[in-house]
N, C-alpha and C positions, 0 to 999 in steps of 0.2 A: 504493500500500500504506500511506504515510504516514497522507494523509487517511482512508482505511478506519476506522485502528487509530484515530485522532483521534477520527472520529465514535461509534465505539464505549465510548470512554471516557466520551463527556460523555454519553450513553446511561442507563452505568451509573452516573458519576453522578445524574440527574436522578432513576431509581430508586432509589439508596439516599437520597436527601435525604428523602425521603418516609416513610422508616423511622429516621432520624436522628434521638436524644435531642434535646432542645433544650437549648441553655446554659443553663446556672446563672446566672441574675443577682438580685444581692441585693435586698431591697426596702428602701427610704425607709420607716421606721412614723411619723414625726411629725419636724417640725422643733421644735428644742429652745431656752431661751431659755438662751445661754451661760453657765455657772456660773463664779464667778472664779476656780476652780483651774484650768478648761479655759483662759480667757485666759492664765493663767498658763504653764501646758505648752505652749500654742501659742507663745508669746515669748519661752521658756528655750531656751537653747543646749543639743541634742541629743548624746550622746556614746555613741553605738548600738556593738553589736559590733562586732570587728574581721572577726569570721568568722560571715557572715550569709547566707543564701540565700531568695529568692523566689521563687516559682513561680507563675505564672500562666497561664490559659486563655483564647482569644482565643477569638471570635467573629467572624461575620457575618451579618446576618438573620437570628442567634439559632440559626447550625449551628457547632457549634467546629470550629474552622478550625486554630489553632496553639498553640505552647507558645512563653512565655517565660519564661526565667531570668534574677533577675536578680542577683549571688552578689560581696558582697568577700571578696576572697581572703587577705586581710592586708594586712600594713604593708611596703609594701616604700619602696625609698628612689627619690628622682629630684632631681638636681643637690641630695644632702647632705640635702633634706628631705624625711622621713618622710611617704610616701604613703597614702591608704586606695588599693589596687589593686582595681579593680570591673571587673567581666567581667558582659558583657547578650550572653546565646544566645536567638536568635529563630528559629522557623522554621518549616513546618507540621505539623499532625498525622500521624500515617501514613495516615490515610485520603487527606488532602489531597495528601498527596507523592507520589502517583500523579501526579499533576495537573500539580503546579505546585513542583518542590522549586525553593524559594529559601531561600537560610539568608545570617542576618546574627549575623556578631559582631563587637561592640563592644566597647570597652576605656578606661577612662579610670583616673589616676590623679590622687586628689585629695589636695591639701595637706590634713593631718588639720588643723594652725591654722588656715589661713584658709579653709579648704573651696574654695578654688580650683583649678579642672584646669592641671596641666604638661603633662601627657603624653595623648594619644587615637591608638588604632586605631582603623579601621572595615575587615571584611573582609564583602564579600559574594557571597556563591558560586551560579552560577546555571547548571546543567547542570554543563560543564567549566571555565568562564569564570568567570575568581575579578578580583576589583576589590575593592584595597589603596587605605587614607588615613592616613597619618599627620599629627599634630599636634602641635609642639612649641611650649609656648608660655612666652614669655620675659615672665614679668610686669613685671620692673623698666622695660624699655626698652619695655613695652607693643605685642609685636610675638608673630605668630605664624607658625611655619615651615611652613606645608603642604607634603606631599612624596606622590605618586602611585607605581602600579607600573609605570605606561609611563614612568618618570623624567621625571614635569613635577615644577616643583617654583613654589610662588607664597608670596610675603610678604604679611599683613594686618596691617593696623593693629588695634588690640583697646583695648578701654578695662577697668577693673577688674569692670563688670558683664559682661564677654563670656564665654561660658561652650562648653562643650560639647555636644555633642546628648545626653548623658549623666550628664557630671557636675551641671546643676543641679536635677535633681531631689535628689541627693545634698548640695546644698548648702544647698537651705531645709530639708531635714530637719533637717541639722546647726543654721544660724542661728536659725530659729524663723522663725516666722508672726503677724502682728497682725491678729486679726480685722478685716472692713470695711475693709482694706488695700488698693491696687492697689499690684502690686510692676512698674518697668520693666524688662527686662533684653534681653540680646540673645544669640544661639548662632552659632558658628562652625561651617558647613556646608556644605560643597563648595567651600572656597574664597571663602563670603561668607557677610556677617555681616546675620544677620534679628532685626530688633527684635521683643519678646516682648512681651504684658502679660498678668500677673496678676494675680484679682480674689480675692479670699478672702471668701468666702460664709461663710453661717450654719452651724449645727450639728446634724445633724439623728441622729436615731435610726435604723440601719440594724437591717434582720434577717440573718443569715448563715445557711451553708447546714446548718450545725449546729444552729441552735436557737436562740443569741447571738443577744442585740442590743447594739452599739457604738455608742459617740459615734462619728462622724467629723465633719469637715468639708469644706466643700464650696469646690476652688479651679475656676477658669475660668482657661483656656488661650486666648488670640488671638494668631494672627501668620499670616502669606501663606505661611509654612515647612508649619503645617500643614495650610494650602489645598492648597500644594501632594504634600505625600507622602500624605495621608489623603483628602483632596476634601472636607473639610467647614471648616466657621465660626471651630471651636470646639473645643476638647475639655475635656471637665469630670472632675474628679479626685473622691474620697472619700478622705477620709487618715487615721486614727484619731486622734481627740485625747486624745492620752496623749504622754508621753517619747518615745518612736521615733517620730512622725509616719511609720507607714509606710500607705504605698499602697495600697488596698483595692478601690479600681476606676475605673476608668477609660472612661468612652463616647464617643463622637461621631454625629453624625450624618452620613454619607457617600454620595457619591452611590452608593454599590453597595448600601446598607442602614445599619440601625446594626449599627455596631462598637464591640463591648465587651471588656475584658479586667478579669479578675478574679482574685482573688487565692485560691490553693487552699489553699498551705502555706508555712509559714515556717519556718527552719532556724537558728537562733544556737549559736553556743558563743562564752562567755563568756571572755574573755581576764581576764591576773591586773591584778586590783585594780578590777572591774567591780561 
Protein backbone atom coordinates (compact mmCIF):
# COMPACT_ATOMS: atom_id res chain seq x y z
CA UNK A 1 0.00 0.00 0.00
CA UNK A 2 3.02 2.01 0.81
CA UNK A 3 4.66 1.83 -2.58
CA UNK A 4 1.09 2.34 -4.27
CA UNK A 5 0.57 5.73 -2.55
CA UNK A 6 4.42 6.56 -3.35
CA UNK A 7 4.01 5.95 -6.97
CA UNK A 8 1.05 8.00 -7.13
CA UNK A 9 2.43 10.82 -5.74
CA UNK A 10 5.43 11.29 -7.92
CA UNK A 11 2.78 10.77 -10.61
CA UNK A 12 1.12 13.73 -9.73
CA UNK A 13 3.97 15.20 -9.37
CA UNK A 14 5.59 14.98 -12.71
CA UNK A 15 1.83 16.21 -13.83
CA UNK A 16 1.69 19.34 -12.02
CA UNK A 17 5.47 20.29 -12.85
CA UNK A 18 4.26 20.68 -16.27
CA UNK A 19 1.62 23.26 -15.32
CA UNK A 20 4.02 24.97 -12.76
CA UNK A 21 4.83 28.87 -12.91
CA UNK A 22 8.59 29.13 -13.36
CA UNK A 23 10.61 31.08 -10.65
CA UNK A 24 11.40 34.50 -10.76
CA UNK A 25 14.84 35.09 -11.30
CA UNK A 26 16.25 38.45 -11.76
CA UNK A 27 18.39 39.58 -14.65
CA UNK A 28 22.00 40.82 -14.93
CA UNK A 29 21.22 44.24 -17.42
CA UNK A 30 25.06 45.28 -17.71
CA UNK A 31 28.19 45.14 -15.42
CA UNK A 32 28.91 48.55 -14.15
CA UNK A 33 32.23 50.24 -13.72
CA UNK A 34 32.22 50.95 -9.63
CA UNK A 35 31.51 54.58 -8.61
CA UNK A 36 33.53 55.79 -5.42
CA UNK A 37 30.47 56.10 -3.28
CA UNK A 38 29.65 52.24 -4.09
CA UNK A 39 33.45 51.54 -2.89
CA UNK A 40 32.68 53.51 -0.36
CA UNK A 41 29.34 51.72 1.18
CA UNK A 42 30.97 48.59 0.26
CA UNK A 43 33.97 49.22 3.02
CA UNK A 44 31.75 51.25 5.65
CA UNK A 45 30.68 49.53 8.62
CA UNK A 46 26.82 48.51 8.22
CA UNK A 47 24.41 49.24 11.33
CA UNK A 48 21.09 47.75 9.72
CA UNK A 49 17.90 47.32 11.96
CA UNK A 50 17.53 45.62 14.99
CA UNK A 51 14.02 44.31 13.67
CA UNK A 52 14.57 43.04 10.11
CA UNK A 53 12.81 40.38 8.01
CA UNK A 54 13.80 38.58 4.68
CA UNK A 55 11.96 36.58 2.62
CA UNK A 56 12.97 34.55 0.00
CA UNK A 57 11.82 31.92 -2.64
CA UNK A 58 13.92 28.97 -3.42
CA UNK A 59 14.06 27.05 -6.53
CA UNK A 60 15.13 24.10 -8.40
CA UNK A 61 15.25 23.75 -12.28
CA UNK A 62 13.44 26.84 -12.18
CA UNK A 63 10.11 25.04 -10.06
CA UNK A 64 9.90 26.87 -6.56
CA UNK A 65 10.42 24.40 -4.31
CA UNK A 66 10.70 26.50 -0.61
CA UNK A 67 10.52 29.43 1.43
CA UNK A 68 13.18 31.08 3.49
CA UNK A 69 13.02 33.45 6.38
CA UNK A 70 15.50 35.08 7.40
CA UNK A 71 14.40 37.77 10.50
CA UNK A 72 16.47 39.42 13.65
CA UNK A 73 14.55 39.54 16.26
CA UNK A 74 16.27 42.16 18.48
CA UNK A 75 18.99 42.65 20.85
CA UNK A 76 18.88 40.36 23.37
CA UNK A 77 21.98 39.66 25.66
CA UNK A 78 24.53 36.51 25.92
CA UNK A 79 27.37 36.27 28.68
CA UNK A 80 26.58 40.49 29.48
CA UNK A 81 26.85 41.35 25.69
CA UNK A 82 24.26 42.66 23.71
CA UNK A 83 23.30 40.21 20.82
CA UNK A 84 21.67 40.84 17.21
CA UNK A 85 19.36 37.42 17.98
CA UNK A 86 18.79 36.18 14.14
CA UNK A 87 16.29 33.37 13.45
CA UNK A 88 16.79 31.48 9.51
CA UNK A 89 13.17 29.34 8.82
CA UNK A 90 13.72 27.19 5.99
CA UNK A 91 11.50 24.70 4.45
CA UNK A 92 9.30 23.68 1.50
CA UNK A 93 6.49 25.09 -0.26
CA UNK A 94 3.15 23.48 0.40
CA UNK A 95 3.09 22.19 -2.93
CA UNK A 96 6.42 20.56 -2.16
CA UNK A 97 5.46 19.29 1.58
CA UNK A 98 3.55 16.71 0.07
CA UNK A 99 6.66 15.21 -0.90
CA UNK A 100 9.36 15.85 1.03
CA UNK A 101 8.57 18.02 4.54
CA UNK A 102 11.85 18.86 5.88
CA UNK A 103 12.17 22.15 7.87
CA UNK A 104 15.27 23.73 9.28
CA UNK A 105 15.67 26.21 11.88
CA UNK A 106 18.45 28.08 12.68
CA UNK A 107 19.55 30.56 15.26
CA UNK A 108 22.43 32.48 15.85
CA UNK A 109 23.33 35.26 18.05
CA UNK A 110 25.79 37.85 17.14
CA UNK A 111 27.91 40.33 19.17
CA UNK A 112 26.34 43.80 17.80
CA UNK A 113 30.54 45.04 18.31
CA UNK A 114 32.35 42.65 16.96
CA UNK A 115 29.65 40.94 14.66
CA UNK A 116 30.98 37.70 16.14
CA UNK A 117 28.46 34.45 16.99
CA UNK A 118 28.36 33.33 20.87
CA UNK A 119 25.56 31.44 20.68
CA UNK A 120 23.88 28.91 17.48
CA UNK A 121 20.82 26.46 17.37
CA UNK A 122 20.22 24.37 14.44
CA UNK A 123 16.99 22.20 14.80
CA UNK A 124 15.86 20.03 11.85
CA UNK A 125 12.67 18.31 11.70
CA UNK A 126 12.09 15.54 9.24
CA UNK A 127 8.79 13.57 9.58
CA UNK A 128 8.66 12.91 13.58
CA UNK A 129 12.51 12.91 13.86
CA UNK A 130 13.79 16.30 15.14
CA UNK A 131 17.90 16.77 15.37
CA UNK A 132 19.03 19.57 17.81
CA UNK A 133 22.89 21.57 17.74
CA UNK A 134 23.81 23.72 19.85
CA UNK A 135 26.89 26.06 19.88
CA UNK A 136 28.51 27.82 22.51
CA UNK A 137 31.29 29.80 21.68
CA UNK A 138 33.98 31.02 24.10
CA UNK A 139 35.91 33.73 22.16
CA UNK A 140 38.56 34.68 24.64
CA UNK A 141 39.86 31.16 25.26
CA UNK A 142 39.09 30.52 21.42
CA UNK A 143 37.14 27.22 22.16
CA UNK A 144 33.80 26.16 21.10
CA UNK A 145 31.20 23.81 23.07
CA UNK A 146 29.02 21.75 20.60
CA UNK A 147 26.37 19.94 22.48
CA UNK A 148 23.62 17.32 20.57
CA UNK A 149 20.03 15.91 21.59
CA UNK A 150 21.38 12.27 21.91
CA UNK A 151 23.69 14.13 24.64
CA UNK A 152 27.04 13.92 22.72
CA UNK A 153 28.67 16.76 23.55
CA UNK A 154 32.58 17.63 21.47
CA UNK A 155 35.17 20.65 22.12
CA UNK A 156 36.62 22.67 18.95
CA UNK A 157 39.33 24.79 18.79
CA UNK A 158 38.13 28.03 16.67
CA UNK A 159 40.28 30.83 15.78
CA UNK A 160 38.65 34.66 15.54
CA UNK A 161 37.67 34.03 11.66
CA UNK A 162 35.41 31.00 12.60
CA UNK A 163 32.03 31.80 12.30
CA UNK A 164 28.70 30.08 12.03
CA UNK A 165 26.67 28.50 9.22
CA UNK A 166 24.61 31.71 9.83
CA UNK A 167 26.02 34.35 11.59
CA UNK A 168 28.62 35.24 8.70
CA UNK A 169 26.62 36.28 6.38
CA UNK A 170 25.58 38.77 9.10
CA UNK A 171 28.99 39.63 9.68
CA UNK A 172 30.22 41.10 6.25
CA UNK A 173 27.01 42.85 6.19
CA UNK A 174 27.86 44.59 9.32
CA UNK A 175 32.06 44.86 8.56
CA UNK A 176 31.99 45.82 4.99
CA UNK A 177 33.37 44.45 1.73
CA UNK A 178 36.47 45.61 -0.43
CA UNK A 179 35.98 45.33 -3.99
CA UNK A 180 38.50 42.68 -5.85
CA UNK A 181 38.99 41.25 -2.39
CA UNK A 182 39.40 37.51 -1.54
CA UNK A 183 38.04 37.25 2.17
CA UNK A 184 39.41 33.63 4.02
CA UNK A 185 37.30 32.49 6.73
CA UNK A 186 36.14 29.36 8.00
CA UNK A 187 32.27 27.94 9.74
CA UNK A 188 31.69 25.62 12.41
CA UNK A 189 29.59 22.77 11.21
CA UNK A 190 28.62 19.42 12.75
CA UNK A 191 31.33 19.55 14.99
CA UNK A 192 34.13 20.69 12.30
CA UNK A 193 35.56 23.53 11.13
CA UNK A 194 35.45 24.06 6.87
CA UNK A 195 37.61 26.61 5.45
CA UNK A 196 35.71 29.27 3.32
CA UNK A 197 36.91 31.67 0.42
CA UNK A 198 35.58 34.61 -0.70
CA UNK A 199 35.95 36.50 -3.96
CA UNK A 200 34.11 39.82 -4.20
CA UNK A 201 33.35 40.54 -7.93
CA UNK A 202 32.21 43.40 -9.98
CA UNK A 203 29.17 45.51 -9.87
CA UNK A 204 26.72 44.98 -12.03
CA UNK A 205 23.05 46.32 -12.85
CA UNK A 206 20.34 43.94 -11.88
CA UNK A 207 16.59 44.07 -13.08
CA UNK A 208 13.83 43.06 -10.29
CA UNK A 209 10.64 41.71 -10.42
CA UNK A 210 9.16 45.06 -10.04
CA UNK A 211 10.49 47.05 -12.64
CA UNK A 212 13.95 48.36 -10.42
CA UNK A 213 17.11 48.08 -11.54
CA UNK A 214 19.92 47.93 -8.59
CA UNK A 215 23.54 48.18 -8.16
CA UNK A 216 24.58 44.86 -6.53
CA UNK A 217 27.44 43.15 -6.28
CA UNK A 218 28.71 40.03 -7.11
CA UNK A 219 30.46 37.78 -4.13
CA UNK A 220 31.72 33.85 -4.96
CA UNK A 221 31.35 31.24 -2.22
CA UNK A 222 34.06 28.12 -2.22
CA UNK A 223 34.54 25.44 0.27
CA UNK A 224 33.91 21.40 0.39
CA UNK A 225 30.91 22.41 3.16
CA UNK A 226 29.07 23.52 0.01
CA UNK A 227 30.16 20.59 -2.04
CA UNK A 228 28.81 18.81 0.34
CA UNK A 229 25.19 20.15 1.43
CA UNK A 230 24.31 21.75 -2.19
CA UNK A 231 26.43 19.23 -4.65
CA UNK A 232 27.94 22.19 -6.44
CA UNK A 233 31.54 24.30 -6.93
CA UNK A 234 30.38 27.35 -5.92
CA UNK A 235 27.67 29.53 -4.80
CA UNK A 236 27.52 33.00 -6.09
CA UNK A 237 25.63 35.81 -4.13
CA UNK A 238 24.04 39.57 -5.57
CA UNK A 239 24.17 41.93 -2.42
CA UNK A 240 22.95 45.51 -3.13
CA UNK A 241 25.48 48.03 -2.94
CA UNK A 242 24.10 50.55 -0.72
CA UNK A 243 24.38 50.65 3.49
CA UNK A 244 22.44 47.39 4.38
CA UNK A 245 24.52 45.05 1.95
CA UNK A 246 21.54 42.90 1.82
CA UNK A 247 21.20 39.70 -0.19
CA UNK A 248 19.21 39.77 -3.26
CA UNK A 249 20.19 36.39 -4.76
CA UNK A 250 21.62 33.68 -4.46
CA UNK A 251 22.54 30.59 -7.32
CA UNK A 252 24.55 27.44 -7.75
CA UNK A 253 24.85 25.07 -9.93
CA UNK A 254 23.89 21.54 -8.58
CA UNK A 255 23.86 18.32 -9.51
CA UNK A 256 19.96 18.17 -9.27
CA UNK A 257 19.76 21.42 -11.55
CA UNK A 258 20.32 25.09 -10.75
CA UNK A 259 19.39 26.37 -7.52
CA UNK A 260 18.27 29.75 -6.87
CA UNK A 261 16.86 31.78 -4.15
CA UNK A 262 15.62 35.15 -4.33
CA UNK A 263 14.62 37.69 -2.48
CA UNK A 264 10.67 38.77 -2.53
CA UNK A 265 10.34 41.14 0.41
CA UNK A 266 11.89 42.86 3.11
CA UNK A 267 10.58 43.92 6.59
CA UNK A 268 12.44 46.70 8.80
CA UNK A 269 11.21 48.68 11.76
CA UNK A 270 13.59 51.15 12.60
CA UNK A 271 14.76 51.13 16.30
CA UNK A 272 15.26 54.61 18.25
CA UNK A 273 18.10 56.64 17.19
CA UNK A 274 18.21 54.97 13.52
Amino acid sequence: MNLILTICKYWVLIALLGTTACAYRPRIITQCIPQAEQCLIMKEPAHFSSKEKLMYSASLGGIPSANLVLEIKGIEQVNNRDCYHIVANAGPNSFFSFFYNIKYQVETYIDKDSGLSLKFYKKKTFRKKVNEETIIFDRDKKMAQCEYNDKRKKEVIINQDTHDLLSFLYYFRMKGLEPDKTYDFSILYNGKIWPFKMKVNGVYLMKLRDGRCVNVFSVKLTSELISKIMGASALDAFVSADAMRTPIFFTAKTRMGQSDSVLLNIECIKSAGQ
